[in-house]
N, C-alpha and C positions, 0 to 999 in steps of 0.2 A: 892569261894564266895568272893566279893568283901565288903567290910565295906567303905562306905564314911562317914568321921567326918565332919559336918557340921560347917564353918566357920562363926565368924559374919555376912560378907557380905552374903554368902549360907542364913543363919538364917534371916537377912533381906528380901531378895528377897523373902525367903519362904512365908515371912507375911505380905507383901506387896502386893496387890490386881490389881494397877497399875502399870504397868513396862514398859519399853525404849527399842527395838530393834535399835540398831543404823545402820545411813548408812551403804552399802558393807557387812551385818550380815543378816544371817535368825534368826530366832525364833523358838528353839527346847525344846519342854516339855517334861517332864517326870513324871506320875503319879504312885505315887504308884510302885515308882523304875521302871514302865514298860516307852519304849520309848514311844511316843504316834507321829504314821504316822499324823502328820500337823504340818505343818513349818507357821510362820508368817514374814509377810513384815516388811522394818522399819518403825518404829512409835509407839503410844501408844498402848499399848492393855490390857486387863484384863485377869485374871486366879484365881484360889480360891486359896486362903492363904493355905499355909501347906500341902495341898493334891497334891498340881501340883508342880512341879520345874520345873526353867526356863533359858536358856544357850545359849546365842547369837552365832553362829558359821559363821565365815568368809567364804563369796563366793567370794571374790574380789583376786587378786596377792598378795601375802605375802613370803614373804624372810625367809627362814631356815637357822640359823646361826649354824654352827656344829662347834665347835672348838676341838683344841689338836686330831687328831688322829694318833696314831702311827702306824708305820705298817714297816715288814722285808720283802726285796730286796730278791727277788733270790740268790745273794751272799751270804743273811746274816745281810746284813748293812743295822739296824736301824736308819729311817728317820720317821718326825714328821710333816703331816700339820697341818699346826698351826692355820686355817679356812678356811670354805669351805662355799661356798652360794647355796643354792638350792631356786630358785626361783618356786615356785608352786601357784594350784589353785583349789578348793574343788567345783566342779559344783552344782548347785544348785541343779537338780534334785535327785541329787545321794546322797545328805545330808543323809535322814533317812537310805538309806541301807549302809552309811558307816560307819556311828556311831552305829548304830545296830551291824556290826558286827567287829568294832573296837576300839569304843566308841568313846571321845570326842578327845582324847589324840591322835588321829589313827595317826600325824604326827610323832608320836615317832617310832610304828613302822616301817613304809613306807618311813621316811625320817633318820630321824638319826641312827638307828639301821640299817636301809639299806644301808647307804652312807658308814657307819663304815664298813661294810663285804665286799662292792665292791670293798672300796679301798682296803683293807687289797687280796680279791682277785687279783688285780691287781696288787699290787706289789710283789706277791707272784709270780705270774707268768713271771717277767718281772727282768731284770737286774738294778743296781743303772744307769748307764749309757742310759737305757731308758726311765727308771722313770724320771730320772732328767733334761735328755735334749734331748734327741734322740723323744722320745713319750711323751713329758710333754703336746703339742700343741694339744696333743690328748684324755687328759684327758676328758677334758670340757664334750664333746660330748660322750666319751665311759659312763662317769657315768651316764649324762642324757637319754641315751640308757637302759642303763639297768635298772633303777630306774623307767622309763614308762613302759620297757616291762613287769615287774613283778605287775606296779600298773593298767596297762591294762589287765591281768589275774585277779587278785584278788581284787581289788581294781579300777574299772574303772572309778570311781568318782572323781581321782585324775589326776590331769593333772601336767604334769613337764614339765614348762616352759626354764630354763635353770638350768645349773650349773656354777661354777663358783673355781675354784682351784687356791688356791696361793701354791709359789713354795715352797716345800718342804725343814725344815732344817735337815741337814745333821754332822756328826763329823766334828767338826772342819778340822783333819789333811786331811780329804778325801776332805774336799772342799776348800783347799789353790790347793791338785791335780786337781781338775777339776777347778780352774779359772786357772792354770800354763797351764792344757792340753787347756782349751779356747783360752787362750793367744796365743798359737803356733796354735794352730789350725786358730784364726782370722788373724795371719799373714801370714798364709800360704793361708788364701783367700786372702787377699788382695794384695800377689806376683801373684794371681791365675789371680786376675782381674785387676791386670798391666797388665801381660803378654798377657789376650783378649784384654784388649784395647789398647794394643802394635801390637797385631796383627787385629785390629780391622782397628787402622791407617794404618797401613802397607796395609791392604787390599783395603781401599777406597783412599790411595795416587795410589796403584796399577788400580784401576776402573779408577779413574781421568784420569793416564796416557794413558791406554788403549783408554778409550772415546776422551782424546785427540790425538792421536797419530792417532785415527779412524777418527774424523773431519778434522785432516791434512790432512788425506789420499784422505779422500772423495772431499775438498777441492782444493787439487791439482788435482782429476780424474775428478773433473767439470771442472777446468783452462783448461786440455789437452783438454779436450772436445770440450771445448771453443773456442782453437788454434786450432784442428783439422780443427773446422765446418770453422772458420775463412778462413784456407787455401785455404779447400775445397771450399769456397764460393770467393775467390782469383781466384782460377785453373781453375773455372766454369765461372767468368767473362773472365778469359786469354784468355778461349777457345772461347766462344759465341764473344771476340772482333778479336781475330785468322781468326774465321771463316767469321765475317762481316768483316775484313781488305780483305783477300784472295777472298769473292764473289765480294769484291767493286777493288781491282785487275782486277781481271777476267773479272767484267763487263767491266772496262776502257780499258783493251788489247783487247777484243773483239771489243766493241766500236773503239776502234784503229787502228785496223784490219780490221775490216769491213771498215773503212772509207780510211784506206790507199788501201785495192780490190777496191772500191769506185773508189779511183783518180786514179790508177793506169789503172782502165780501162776506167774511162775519157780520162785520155794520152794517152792513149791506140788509144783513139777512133778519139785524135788528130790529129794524127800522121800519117796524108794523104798528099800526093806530095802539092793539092793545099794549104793546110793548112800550108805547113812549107815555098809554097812560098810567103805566106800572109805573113808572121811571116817576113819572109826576108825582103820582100819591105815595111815593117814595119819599121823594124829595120833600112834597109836603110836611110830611110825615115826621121826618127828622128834626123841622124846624124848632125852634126854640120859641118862637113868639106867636104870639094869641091873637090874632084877628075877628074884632068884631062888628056887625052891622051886616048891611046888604051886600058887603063887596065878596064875599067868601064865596055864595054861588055863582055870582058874574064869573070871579074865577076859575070856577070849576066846570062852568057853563062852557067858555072863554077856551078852556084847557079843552073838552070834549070837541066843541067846534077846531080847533085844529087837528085833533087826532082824525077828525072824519076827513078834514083837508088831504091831511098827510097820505090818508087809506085809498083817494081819491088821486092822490099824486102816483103811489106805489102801483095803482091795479095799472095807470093809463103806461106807463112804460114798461110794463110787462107784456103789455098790449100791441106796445111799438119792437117792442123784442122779437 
């Protein structure tokens, strides 16, 4: 059985007729020690002096401040959060059935007495070395985990917004050991990520080279190309001027040819007894000097005997034709 001693303020509000629900607050009575199921809004409202009592209860975000919890490390090694935030939120519907069955206080159970056990299980299960830096990035959310799943079983009117864990103190001589093991462990990242971005450059001076060494390449495969087509467009003119010098040849030796068959058989066709003695008394003819005596007929005798020769030569190969 619970006994409540009624405080001045309790004793005021008791006897007071008019009362103040403030913003982000419901309005929960209680007559006659019993809960009474009706919540009121904020603002003014009335209730009978000394029979009713009357208890504003937050439906808005509110912040749970838990401080000092100690708790032992797997090892052994007692360490102390020194405060923890539980950010929560009491729904509105769920008001009467959560004060009903946990009264006004229910954040003592739900939050502080909760927060106390989970830590304390947590580092019960866990080594100083996880607590404190390996798993610390993982508190936050393991406690807000478990602190909904137990207030979604039993308590579904409460909602756990976040949490919020500062880092645990520890003995002194164990945490000069772990900022020494920090300290070598942060140097021995920072030789970690020399040595990637040693080999980071080394990688993209190696890309660099490649891509250029591959542009040279491509570079000079387009020049031959270049030169090839060049040539080939050389060889292809040599040839096509080869071939027009050799038909323009051929045409002029034929033309050549044809035209010396041509004369040759015009001569040919000269070269009848009257014709050569045309030519003679031609020639004669033109001369410039005066021949005189006997030798004028010999010549001319001379000159006839060979045209008869010659007429003699022309029939007999006409003959052999």
């Amino acid at each position: 059985m619970q006994v409540i001693l009624p405080t001045l303020s309790i004793f005021g509000q008791n006897m007071s007729i008019l009362h103040q629900v403030p913003e982000g607050h419901v309005g929960v009575y209680w007559r006659g020690g019993a809960l009474l199921n009706v919540n009121t809004d904020p603002g003014f409202h009335l209730k009978l002096p000394l029979i009713t009592y009357f208890e504003p209860i937050q439906v808005t975000l509110q912040t749970d401040l838990v401080r000092n919890i100690p708790c032992g490390t797997k090892g052994g090694v007692m360490i102390n959060f020194a405060k923890i935030e539980v950010v929560n939120r009491l729904h509105k519907d769920y008001v009467y059935d959560t004060l009903r069955d946990y009264g006004v206080k229910y954040d003592d159970t739900w939050i502080y007495d909760k927060i106390h056990h989970e830590i304390n299980q947590f580092c019960s299960a866990h080594s100083l070395q996880q607590v404190y830096i390996d798993m610390f990035d993982q508190i936050d959310e393991k406690m807000k985990d478990a602190l909904q799943a137990d207030c979604t079983r039993y308590a579904p009117g409460i909602e756990i917004i976040s949490v919020r864990v500062t880092k645990p103190s520890i003995p002194e001589s164990v945490r000069r050991n772990f900022e020494q093991m920090e300290e070598e462990r942060t140097k021995v990242l920072i030789a970690e990520e020399k040595q990637r971005v040693s080999e980071k450059e080394a990688e993209t001076k190696k890309k660099i080279a490649i891509s250029e060494a591959e542009k040279n390449a491509y570079v000079s495969k387009i020049q031959m190309e270049q030169k090839l087509t060049e040539k080939d467009s050389l060889r292809k003119e040599a040839e096509i001027s080869n071939t027009m010098y050799l038909a323009r040849e051929k045409s002029l030796a034929d033309a050549d040819y044809y035209r010396t068959m041509k004369e040759a058989e015009a001569n040919k066709l000269k070269l009848t007894p009257q014709y050569l003695e045309l030519r003679f008394i031609e020639a004669i003819a033109n001369k410039s000097k005066i021949y005189f005596g006997n030798k004028i007929p010999n010549m001319v005798l001379d000159q006839r005997l060979l045209g008869n020769f010659l007429q003699d030569v022309v029939v007999k190969e006409n003959l052999e034709a």
